[in-house]
N, C-alpha and C positions, 0 to 999 in steps of 0.2 A: 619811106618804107623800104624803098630798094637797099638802101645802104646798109641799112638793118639785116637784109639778107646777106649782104654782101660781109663783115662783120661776122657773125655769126658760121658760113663761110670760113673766116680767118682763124674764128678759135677752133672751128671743126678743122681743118686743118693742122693748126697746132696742136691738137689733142693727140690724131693719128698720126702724125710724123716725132709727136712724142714720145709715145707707146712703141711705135714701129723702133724709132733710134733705144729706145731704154731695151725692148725685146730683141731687136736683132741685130746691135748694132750696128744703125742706120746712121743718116750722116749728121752729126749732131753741129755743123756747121748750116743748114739748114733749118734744124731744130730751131737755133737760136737765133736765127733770122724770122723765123716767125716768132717766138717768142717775143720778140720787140714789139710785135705787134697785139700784147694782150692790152696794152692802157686805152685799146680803142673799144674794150670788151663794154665800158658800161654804153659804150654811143649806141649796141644796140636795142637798149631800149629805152631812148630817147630818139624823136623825132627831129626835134629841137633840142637846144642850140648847136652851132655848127661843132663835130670833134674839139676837144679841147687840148692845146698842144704838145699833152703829154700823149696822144695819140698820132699828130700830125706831124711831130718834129722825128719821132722815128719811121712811120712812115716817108716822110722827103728821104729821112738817107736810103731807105731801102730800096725808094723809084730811083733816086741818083746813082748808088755803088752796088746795088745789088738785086737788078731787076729780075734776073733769074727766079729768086723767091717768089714775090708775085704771081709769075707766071704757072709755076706748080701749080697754084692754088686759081689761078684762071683757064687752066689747060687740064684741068682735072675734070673730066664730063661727067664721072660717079659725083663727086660732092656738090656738082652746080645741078644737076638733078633731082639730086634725094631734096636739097631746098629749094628746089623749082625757081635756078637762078640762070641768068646769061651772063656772059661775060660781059656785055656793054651794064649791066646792072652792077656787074663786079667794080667797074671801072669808077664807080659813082662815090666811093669813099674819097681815094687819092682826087678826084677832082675838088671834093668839099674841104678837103685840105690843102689846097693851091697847087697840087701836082699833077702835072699833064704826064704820064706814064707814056713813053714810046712802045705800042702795042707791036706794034711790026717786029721788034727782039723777042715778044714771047713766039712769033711764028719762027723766025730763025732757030730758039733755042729747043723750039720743039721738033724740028727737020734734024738736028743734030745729032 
């Protein structure tokens, strides 16, 4: 169920940093960082089976080269809110996809 939030999450994100980049020209190297992350849209409403790798395999590169993304979207306290999510619940997709996210660069990248 968490990850279902977590998920959901991702496209809520991608939606507003889509709108934001097409409206204000926001940063659409971001945009399309999460963009990679729509093939994980149907996981959210399944419980079962685990993400299918057309979700997982772009998630790894995005924990591997571009953890920054991520963290927007786990260091954003309005959108883990309005879906009554934590970060540790956030964290539960990338681990059902064999990825251990180094949590400690979203602290760094948020001091920055």
């Amino acid at each position: 169920m968490e990850i279902n939030k977590f998920l959901a999450v991702v496209v809520a994100v991608v939606v507003l940093y889509s709108v934001e980049a097409t409206a204000q020209g926001g940063n659409p190297q971001l945009t399309a960082c999460l963009q990679k992350l729509l093939p994980c849209q149907p996981y959210i409403h399944s419980l079962n089976p685990p993400p299918p790798p057309s979700c997982c395999g772009p998630m790894k590169e995005i924990v591997e080269k571009d953890a920054p993304c991520l963290c927007i979207a786990f260091n954003n306290p309005e959108v883990l809110k309005a879906l009554n999510l934590t970060k540790e619940n956030a964290l539960l997709l990338p681990k059902a996809c064999g990825v251990n996210p180094d949590v400690s660069l979203c602290s760094k990248i948020a001091s920055e």
